[in-house]
N, C-alpha and C positions, 0 to 999 in steps of 0.2 A: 504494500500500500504506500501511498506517497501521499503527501500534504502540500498541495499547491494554494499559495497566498499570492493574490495577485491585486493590484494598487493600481486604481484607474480612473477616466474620469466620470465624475457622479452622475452627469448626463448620458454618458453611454451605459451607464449599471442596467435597463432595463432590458436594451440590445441585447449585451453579453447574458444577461439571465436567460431570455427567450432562448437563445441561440443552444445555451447549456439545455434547457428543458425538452428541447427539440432532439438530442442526442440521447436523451433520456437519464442527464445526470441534474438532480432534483434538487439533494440536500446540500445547503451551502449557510456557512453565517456571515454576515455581513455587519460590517462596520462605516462608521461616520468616522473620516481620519483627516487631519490635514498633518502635510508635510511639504517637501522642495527637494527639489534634486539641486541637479550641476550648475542651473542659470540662478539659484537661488529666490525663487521668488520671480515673482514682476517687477517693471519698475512703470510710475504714470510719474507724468507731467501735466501739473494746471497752474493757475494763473498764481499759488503759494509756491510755486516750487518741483524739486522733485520729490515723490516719494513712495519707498516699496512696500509691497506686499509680502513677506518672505515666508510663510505658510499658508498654504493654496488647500483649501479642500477637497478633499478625495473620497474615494470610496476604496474601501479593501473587504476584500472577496475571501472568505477560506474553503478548501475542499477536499476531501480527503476520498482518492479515488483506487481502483488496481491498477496495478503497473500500466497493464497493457490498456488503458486509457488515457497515461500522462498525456503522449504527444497529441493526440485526438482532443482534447480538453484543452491543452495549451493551444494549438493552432487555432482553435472558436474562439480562446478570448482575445485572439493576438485578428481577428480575423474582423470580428463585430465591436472592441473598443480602438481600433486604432482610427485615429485622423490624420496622423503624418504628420503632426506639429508636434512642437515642445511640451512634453507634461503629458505624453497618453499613459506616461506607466511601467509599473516594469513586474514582472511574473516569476515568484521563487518557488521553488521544488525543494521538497524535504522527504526523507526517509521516515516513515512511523511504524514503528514497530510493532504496534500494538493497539486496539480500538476495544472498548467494554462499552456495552446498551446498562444505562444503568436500569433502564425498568426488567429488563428481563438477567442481568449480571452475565448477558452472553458473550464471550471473546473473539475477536477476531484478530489472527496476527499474518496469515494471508491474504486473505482477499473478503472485501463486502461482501 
């Protein structure tokens, strides 16, 4: 199993969900995040000056899938939140060893 956490923008969350649901992968939590990558923020200009914005609102996505879904999962969110501007985001992959249902105390350490 793999825990893919993917950070994007809050306008495209709804794309990226359909897109997932359409694939048939359902469960996901989602998070209200702001943060800034490499440009750090925005910068605006008005009639006071300049001035930045340097944590931008996001949305992050978590999902915990079978292997043999990473790249198929990754490719839909890379496919329905990209704009090809600065700030669509970026998608990390983790190893999870292990998943427990607490209503039922069921384990799983291969696959959902």
């Amino acid at each position: 199993m793999k825990k893919i956490e993917a950070i994007i923008r809050t306008e495209r969350m709804n794309s990226v969900k359909q897109g997932l649901e359409e694939m048939g992968v359902l469960g996901m939590t989602v998070y209200e995040v702001h943060g800034r990558g490499e440009q750090k923020g925005l910068e605006f200009t008005n009639r006071a000056g300049k001035y930045r914005i340097d944590l931008l609102p996001k949305t992050k996505m978590e999902l915990i899938v079978n292997d043999d879904m990473v790249n198929k999962v990754v490719d839909k969110i890379i496919a329905t939140a990209k704009t090809g501007e600065i700030g669509d985001g970026k998608i990390f992959v983790s190893p999870v060893e292990m998943a427990i249902r607490i209503r039922t105390g069921e384990v799983f350490t291969k696959s959902l």
